[in-house]
C-alpha positions as CSV (number, residue, x, y, z in Angstrom):
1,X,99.9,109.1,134.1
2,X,96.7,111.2,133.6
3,X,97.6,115.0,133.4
4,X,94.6,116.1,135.0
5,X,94.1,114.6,138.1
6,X,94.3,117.7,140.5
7,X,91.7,119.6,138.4
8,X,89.3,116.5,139.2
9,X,85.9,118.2,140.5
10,X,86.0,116.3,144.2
11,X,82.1,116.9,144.9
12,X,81.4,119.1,148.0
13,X,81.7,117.0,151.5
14,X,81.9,114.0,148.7
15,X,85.2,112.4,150.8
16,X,84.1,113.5,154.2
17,X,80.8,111.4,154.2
18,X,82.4,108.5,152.4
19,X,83.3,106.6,155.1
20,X,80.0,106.0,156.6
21,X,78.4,105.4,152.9
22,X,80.3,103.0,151.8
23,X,81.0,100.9,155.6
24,X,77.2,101.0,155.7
25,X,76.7,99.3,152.3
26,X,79.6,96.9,152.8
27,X,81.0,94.0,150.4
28,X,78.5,91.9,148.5
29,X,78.8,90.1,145.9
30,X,81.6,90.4,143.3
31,X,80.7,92.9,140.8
32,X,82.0,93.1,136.7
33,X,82.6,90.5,134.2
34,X,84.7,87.2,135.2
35,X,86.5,87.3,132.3
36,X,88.1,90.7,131.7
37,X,90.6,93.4,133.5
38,X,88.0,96.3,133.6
39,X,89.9,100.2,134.6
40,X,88.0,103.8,134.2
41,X,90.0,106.8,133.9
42,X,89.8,110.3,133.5
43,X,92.3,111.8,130.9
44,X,92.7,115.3,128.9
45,X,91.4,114.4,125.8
46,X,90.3,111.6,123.0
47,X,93.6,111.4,122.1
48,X,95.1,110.6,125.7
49,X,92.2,107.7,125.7
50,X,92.6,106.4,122.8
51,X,96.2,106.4,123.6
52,X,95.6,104.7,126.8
53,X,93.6,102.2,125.9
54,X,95.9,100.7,123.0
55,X,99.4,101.1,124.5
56,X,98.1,100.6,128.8
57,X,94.8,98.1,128.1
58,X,95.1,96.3,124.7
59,X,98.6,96.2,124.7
60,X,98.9,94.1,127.8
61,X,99.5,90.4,127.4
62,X,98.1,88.7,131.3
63,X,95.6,86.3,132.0
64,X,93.0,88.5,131.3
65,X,92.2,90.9,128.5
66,X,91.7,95.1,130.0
67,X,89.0,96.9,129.3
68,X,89.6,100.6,129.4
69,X,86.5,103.1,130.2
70,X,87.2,106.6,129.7
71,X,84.9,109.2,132.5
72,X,84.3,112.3,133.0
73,X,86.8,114.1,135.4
74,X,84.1,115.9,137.1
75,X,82.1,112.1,137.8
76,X,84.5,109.4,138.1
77,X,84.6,109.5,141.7
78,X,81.3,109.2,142.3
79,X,80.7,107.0,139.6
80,X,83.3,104.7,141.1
81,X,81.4,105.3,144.6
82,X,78.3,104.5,143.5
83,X,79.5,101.2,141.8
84,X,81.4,100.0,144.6
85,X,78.8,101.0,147.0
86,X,76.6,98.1,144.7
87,X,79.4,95.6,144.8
88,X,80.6,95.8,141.8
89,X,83.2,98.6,140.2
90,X,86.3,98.6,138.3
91,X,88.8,96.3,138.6
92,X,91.4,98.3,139.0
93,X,90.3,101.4,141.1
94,X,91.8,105.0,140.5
95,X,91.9,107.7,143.0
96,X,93.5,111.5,142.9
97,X,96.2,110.5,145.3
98,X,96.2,108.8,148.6
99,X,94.6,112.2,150.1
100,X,91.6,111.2,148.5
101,X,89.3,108.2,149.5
102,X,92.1,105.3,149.8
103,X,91.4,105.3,153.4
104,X,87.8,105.1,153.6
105,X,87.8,102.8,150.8
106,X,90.6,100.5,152.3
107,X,88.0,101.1,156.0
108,X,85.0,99.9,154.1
109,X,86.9,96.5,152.6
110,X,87.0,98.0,149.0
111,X,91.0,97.8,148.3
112,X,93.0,94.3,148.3
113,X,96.1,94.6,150.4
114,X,98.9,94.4,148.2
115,X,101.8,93.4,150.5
116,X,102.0,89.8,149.4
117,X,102.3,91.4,145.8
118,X,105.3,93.6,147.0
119,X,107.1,91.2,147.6
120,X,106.8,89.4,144.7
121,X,107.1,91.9,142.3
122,X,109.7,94.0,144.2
123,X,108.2,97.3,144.1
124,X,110.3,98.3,146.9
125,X,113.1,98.6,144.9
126,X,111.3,99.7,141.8
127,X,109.5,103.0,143.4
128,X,110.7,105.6,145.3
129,X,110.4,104.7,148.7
130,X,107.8,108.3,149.7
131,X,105.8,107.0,147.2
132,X,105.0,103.9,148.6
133,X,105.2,104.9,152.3
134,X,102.5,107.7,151.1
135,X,100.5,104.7,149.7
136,X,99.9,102.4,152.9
137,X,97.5,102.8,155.0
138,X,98.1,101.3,158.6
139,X,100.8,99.9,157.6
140,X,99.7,98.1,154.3
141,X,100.4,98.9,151.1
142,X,96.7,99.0,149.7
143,X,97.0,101.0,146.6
144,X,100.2,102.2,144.0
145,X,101.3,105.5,142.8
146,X,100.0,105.4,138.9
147,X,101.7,109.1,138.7
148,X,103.8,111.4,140.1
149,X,104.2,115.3,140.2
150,X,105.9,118.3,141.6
151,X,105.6,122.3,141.5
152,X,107.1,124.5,139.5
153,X,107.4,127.9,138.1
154,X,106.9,128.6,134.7
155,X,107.9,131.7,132.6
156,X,108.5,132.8,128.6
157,X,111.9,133.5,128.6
158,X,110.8,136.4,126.1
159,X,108.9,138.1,129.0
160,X,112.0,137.7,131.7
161,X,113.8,139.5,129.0
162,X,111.6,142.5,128.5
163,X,111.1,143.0,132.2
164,X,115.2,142.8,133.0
165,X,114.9,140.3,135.8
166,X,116.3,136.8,136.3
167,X,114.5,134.5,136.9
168,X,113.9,134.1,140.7
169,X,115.1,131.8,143.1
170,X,115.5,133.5,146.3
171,X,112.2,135.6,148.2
172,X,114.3,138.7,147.8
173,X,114.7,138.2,143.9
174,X,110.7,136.8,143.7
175,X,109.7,140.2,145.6
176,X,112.0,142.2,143.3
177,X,110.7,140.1,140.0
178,X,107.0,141.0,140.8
179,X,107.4,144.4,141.9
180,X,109.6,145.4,138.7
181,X,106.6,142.9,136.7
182,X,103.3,144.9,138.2
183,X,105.5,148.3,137.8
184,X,105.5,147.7,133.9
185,X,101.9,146.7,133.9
186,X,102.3,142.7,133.9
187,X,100.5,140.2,135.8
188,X,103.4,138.9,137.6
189,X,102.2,135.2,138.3
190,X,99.2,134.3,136.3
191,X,96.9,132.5,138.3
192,X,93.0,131.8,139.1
193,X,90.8,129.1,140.8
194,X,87.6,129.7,138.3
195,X,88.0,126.2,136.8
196,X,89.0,124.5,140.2
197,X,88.8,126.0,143.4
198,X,91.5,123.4,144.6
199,X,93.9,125.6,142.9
200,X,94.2,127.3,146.3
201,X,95.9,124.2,147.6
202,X,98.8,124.5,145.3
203,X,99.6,127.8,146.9
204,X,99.0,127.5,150.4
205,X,101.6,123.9,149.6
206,X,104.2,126.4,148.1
207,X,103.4,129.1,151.0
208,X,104.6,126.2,153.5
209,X,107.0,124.0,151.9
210,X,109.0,127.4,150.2
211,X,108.0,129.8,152.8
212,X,107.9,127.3,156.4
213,X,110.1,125.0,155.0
214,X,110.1,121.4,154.4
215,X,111.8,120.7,158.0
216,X,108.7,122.4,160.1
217,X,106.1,120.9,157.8
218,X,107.6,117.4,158.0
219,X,107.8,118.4,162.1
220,X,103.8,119.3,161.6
221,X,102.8,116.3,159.5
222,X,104.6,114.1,162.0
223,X,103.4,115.7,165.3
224,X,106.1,117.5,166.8
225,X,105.3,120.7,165.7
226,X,101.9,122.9,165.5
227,X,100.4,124.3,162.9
228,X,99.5,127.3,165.1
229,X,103.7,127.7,165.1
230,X,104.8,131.3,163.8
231,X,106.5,130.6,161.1
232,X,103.5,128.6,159.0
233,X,101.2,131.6,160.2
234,X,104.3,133.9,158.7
235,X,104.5,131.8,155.7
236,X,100.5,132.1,155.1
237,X,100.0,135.4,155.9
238,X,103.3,136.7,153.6
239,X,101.5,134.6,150.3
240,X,98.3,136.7,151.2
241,X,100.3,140.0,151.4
242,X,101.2,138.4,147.7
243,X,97.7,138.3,146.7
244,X,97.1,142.0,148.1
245,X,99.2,143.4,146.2
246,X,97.9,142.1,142.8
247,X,101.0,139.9,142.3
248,X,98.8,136.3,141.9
249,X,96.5,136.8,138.9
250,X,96.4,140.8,138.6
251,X,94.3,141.3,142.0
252,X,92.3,139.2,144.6
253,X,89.0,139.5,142.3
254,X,90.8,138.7,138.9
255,X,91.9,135.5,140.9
256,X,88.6,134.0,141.3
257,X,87.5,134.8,137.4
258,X,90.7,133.5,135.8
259,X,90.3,130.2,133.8
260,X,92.7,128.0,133.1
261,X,92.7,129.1,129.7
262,X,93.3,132.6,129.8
263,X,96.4,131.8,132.5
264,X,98.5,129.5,129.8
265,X,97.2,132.5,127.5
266,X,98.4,135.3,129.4
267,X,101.8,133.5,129.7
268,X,102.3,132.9,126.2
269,X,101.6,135.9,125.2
270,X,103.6,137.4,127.5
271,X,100.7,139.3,129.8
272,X,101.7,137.5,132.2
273,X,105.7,137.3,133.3
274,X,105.4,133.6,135.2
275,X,103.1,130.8,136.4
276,X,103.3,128.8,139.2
277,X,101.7,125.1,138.8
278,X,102.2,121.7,138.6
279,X,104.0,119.4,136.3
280,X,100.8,118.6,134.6
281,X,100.7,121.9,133.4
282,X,103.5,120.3,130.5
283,X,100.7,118.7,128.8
284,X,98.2,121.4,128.9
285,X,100.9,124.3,127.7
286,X,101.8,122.9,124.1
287,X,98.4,124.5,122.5
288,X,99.2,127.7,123.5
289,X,103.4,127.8,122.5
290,X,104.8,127.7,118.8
291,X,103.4,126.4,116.5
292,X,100.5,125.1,117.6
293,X,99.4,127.9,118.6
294,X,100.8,129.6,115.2
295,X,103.4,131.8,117.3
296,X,107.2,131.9,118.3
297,X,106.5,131.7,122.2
298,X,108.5,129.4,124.2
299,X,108.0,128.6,127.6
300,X,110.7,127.6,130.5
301,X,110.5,125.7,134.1
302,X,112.4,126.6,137.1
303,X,112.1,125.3,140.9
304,X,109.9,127.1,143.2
305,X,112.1,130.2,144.6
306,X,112.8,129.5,148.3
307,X,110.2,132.0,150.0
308,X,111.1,132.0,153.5
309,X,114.8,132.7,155.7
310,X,116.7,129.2,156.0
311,X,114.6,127.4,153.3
312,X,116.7,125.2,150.7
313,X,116.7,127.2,147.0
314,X,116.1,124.2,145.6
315,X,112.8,122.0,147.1
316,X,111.1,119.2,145.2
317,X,107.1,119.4,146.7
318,X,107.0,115.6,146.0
319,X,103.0,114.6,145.1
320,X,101.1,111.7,144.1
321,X,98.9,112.4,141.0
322,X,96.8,109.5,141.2
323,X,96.6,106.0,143.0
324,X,95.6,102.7,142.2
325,X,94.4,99.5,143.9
326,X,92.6,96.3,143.4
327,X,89.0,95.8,143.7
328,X,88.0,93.3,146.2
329,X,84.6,92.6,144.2
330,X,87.2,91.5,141.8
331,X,87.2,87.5,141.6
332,X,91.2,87.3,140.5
333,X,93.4,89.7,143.0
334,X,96.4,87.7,141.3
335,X,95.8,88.4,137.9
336,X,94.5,92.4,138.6
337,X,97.7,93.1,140.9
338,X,99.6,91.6,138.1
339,X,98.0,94.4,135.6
340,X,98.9,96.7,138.5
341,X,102.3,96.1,138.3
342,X,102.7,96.2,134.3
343,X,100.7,99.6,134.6
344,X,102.8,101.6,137.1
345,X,106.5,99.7,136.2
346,X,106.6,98.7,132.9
347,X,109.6,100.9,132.1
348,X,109.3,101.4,127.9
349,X,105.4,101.6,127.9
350,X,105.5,104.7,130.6
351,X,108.3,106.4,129.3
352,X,106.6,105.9,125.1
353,X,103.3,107.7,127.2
354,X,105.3,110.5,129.0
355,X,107.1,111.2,125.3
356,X,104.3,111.3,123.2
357,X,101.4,112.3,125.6
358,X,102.9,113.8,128.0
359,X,101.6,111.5,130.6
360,X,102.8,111.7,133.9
361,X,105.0,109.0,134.9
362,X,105.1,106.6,138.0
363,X,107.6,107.5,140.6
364,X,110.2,104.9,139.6
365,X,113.3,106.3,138.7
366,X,114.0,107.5,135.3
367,X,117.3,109.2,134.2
368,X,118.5,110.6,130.6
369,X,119.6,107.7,129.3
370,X,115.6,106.6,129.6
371,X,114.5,108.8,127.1
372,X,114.4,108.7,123.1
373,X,115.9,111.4,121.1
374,X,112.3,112.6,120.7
375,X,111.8,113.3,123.9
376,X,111.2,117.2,124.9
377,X,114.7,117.9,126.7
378,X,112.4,119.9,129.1
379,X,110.6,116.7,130.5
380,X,113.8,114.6,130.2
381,X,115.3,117.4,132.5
382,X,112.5,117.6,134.8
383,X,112.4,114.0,135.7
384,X,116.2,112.9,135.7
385,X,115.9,116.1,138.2
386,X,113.0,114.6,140.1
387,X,114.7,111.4,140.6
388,X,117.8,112.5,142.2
389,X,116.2,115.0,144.3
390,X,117.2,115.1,148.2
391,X,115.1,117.9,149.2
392,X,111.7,117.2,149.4
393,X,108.2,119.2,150.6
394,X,105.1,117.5,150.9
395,X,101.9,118.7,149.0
396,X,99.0,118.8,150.6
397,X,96.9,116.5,148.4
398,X,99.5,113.5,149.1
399,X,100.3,114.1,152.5
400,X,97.9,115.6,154.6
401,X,94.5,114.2,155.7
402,X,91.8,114.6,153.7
403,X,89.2,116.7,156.2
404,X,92.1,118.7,156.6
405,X,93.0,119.2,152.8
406,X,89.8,120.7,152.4
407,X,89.6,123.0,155.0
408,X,93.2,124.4,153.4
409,X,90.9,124.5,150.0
410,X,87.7,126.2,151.2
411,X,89.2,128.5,153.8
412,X,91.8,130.2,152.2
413,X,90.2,132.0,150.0
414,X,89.1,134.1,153.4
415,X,92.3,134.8,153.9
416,X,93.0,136.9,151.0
417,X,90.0,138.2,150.9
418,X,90.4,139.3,154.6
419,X,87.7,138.1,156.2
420,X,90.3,135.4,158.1
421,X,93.5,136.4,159.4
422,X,96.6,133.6,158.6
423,X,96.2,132.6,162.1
424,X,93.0,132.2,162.4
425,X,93.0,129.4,159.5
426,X,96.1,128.0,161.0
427,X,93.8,127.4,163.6
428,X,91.7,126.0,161.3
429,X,94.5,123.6,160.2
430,X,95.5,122.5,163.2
431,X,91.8,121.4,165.0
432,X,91.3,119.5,161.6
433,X,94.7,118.0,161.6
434,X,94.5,117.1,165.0
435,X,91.6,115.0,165.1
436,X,92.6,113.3,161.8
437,X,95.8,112.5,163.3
438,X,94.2,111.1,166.6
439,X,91.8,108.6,163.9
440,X,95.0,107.6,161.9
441,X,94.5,109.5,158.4
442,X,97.9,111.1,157.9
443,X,99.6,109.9,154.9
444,X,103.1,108.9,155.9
445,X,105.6,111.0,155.0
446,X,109.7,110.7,154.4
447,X,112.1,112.8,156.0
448,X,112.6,115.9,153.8
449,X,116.4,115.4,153.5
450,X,116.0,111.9,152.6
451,X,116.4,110.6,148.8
452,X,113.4,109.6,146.2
């Protein structure tokens, strides 16, 4: 739903004390109104909440009216914390994926257990069955997926043009696109962590899923395989060879002074020959392209070009954008898991949001015949994609723990800097994941051949 929620400021060591805080606070007495559906989110802009509020809060006809409270992206966590902490909170709670806080809020007795609720309502057949494997945590379903998203690569096809290269899919044609790209004095993939250092995740994910392949990261997630294995130290220490070389936002200094701004800049105006981000990234690119932006730029997605020998060309890194659960300070689990369902399935009021807001949809299936005529064919393309995939990878903010996942953020940047070596922080990995795996915290994950 919300198209910003992996450039949410997660406070420093905010998740990995969380357990403790909130265990040692534990439930008191229920917190908010009695009479009213209360849910704080953090969208891009007044326009998104305003949006949100009529169409995904007023709009809903259930025992209870829904009060909508728009947040800060960089607070809501903490805010939500710090409530629940007191015993009270929203009704409905939002998190940035199941990464993030579900288990330690589920460990502390802050999430309801939705299982009778999937049952009733049948979301087993309603979501894709990752998403709602990704969402349990020992073995109950405690929160759902409000959004869903996958990497991509973006380019202006008016740039591929001037720099005579197709647009990759293979390593071989993504070596050949960036060294023809720097050779005329592009930026071959605009890119930069200055807004959000957890930008470094969405490369290390593509380094392992497109470079390691989905099969030995599925093999690491589930235990079989270590992350000290070859071919993820390959995979890393090939995407900091990338970096090196000036191929990920100029050079290795330019990377860490990039804003988010100046990327979709540089790619519309054609600095830059391509981008790879998130699906998110649909929402924040219109300012920049056509007419809004008072120019004839266009801009173009394409999967993630396989990176590493035996790796599908085609590999959907599947990802949770944000979660939501029920609030056990919350008098009425009946009525809030009932707003639960209308907000993640209601079929014509996510698919209105995803054409006119560009909200990121649910992982329930959509196809073509979903959309309106108004509909940008790119999104209609993207998710009638997404829903039949077969190949899958797993992003790290859905499917790894979260001590782990921020070891991946904070560390790599020592790698292409070269003060770590790729095995070395593969090392890293691995004692982190280890340990979280021993206490229980990996997301489960589906078989990357299997369907959404």
């Amino acid at each position: 739903m919300a198209g910003i929620t992996r450039r949410r400021f997660l406070g420093a060591g905010g998740a990995l004390g969380l357990t403790a805080a909130l265990a040692a606070c534990g439930s008191t007495a229920p917190g908010g109104a009695d009479d009213v559906l209360t849910i704080w989110n953090n969208l891009d802009n007044a326009q998104q909440n305003d949006y949100f509020r009529t169409h995904f809060a007023e709009a809903y006809r259930g025992r209870y009216p829904v009060r909508f409270t728009a947040k800060s992206g960089g607070t809501i966590d903490r805010l939500i914390q710090t409530a629940l902490a007191a015993g009270s909170g929203p009704s409905i709670i939002v998190t940035p994926g199941p990464s993030s806080f579900v288990s330690a809020y589920y460990s502390a007795g802050y999430l309801a257990d939705l299982g009778p609720y999937e049952r009733e309502y049948g979301w087993a057949d309603v979501f894709a069955p990752w998403a709602l494997a990704a969402s349990r945590v020992g073995g109950k379903l405690v929160t759902l997926p409000t959004s869903y998203e996958s990497m991509v690569l973006y380019t202006n096809p008016a740039t591929v043009d001037r720099i005579g290269r197709p647009v990759p899919s293979t390593r071989e044609e993504f070596e050949d696109f960036c060294t023809e790209a720097k050779g005329k004095g592009y930026v071959p993939v605009a890119a930069g962590n200055a807004d959000y250092k957890g930008a470094n995740e969405w490369f290390v994910g593509v380094a392992l899923n497109h470079g390691a392949g989905p099969e030995a990261v599925y093999s690491a997630l589930t235990g079989e395989t270590k992350w000290t294995d070859p071919v993820f130290v390959e995979a890393i220490d090939r995407l900091a060879s990338y970096f090196k070389k000036g191929w990920f936002g100029g050079d290795v200094g330019m990377y860490f002074t990039n804003s988010f701004p100046a990327i979709y800049q540089q790619l519309a105006s054609g600095k830059a020959a391509a981008m790879i981000s998130g699906t998110w990234e649909f929402a924040n690119l219109t300012p920049y392209f056509g007419a809004a932006a008072g120019n004839d730029a266009t801009w173009q997605w394409s999967t993630v070009p396989s990176l590493g020998e035996g790796v599908p060309k085609v590999v959907w890194d599947l990802a949770v954008g944000q979660s939501a659960g029920v609030n056990t300070n919350f008098r009425d689990t009946d009525a809030a898991a009932g707003y639960l369902n209308f907000l993640t399935t209601d079929r014509k009021t996510i698919v209105e949001g995803v054409e006119r807001m560009n909200f990121e949809p649910a992982p329930i299936r959509l196809g073509a015949g979903d959309f309106s005529q108004r509909a940008d064919p790119r999104i209609v393309d993207l998710y009638s994609r997404l829903s039949a995939a077969k190949s899958v990878g797993y992003t790290t903010w859905t499917f790894f723990p979260q001590r782990t996942e921020t070891y991946l953020i904070n560390y790599f940047e020592n790698v292409i800097t070269g003060r770590l070596s790729a095995r070395e922080y593969c090392e890293g990995i691995a004692s982190r994941f280890d340990t979280e795996r021993a206490e229980g915290r990996v997301p489960t994950a589906p078989k990357p051949g299997g369907e959404l």
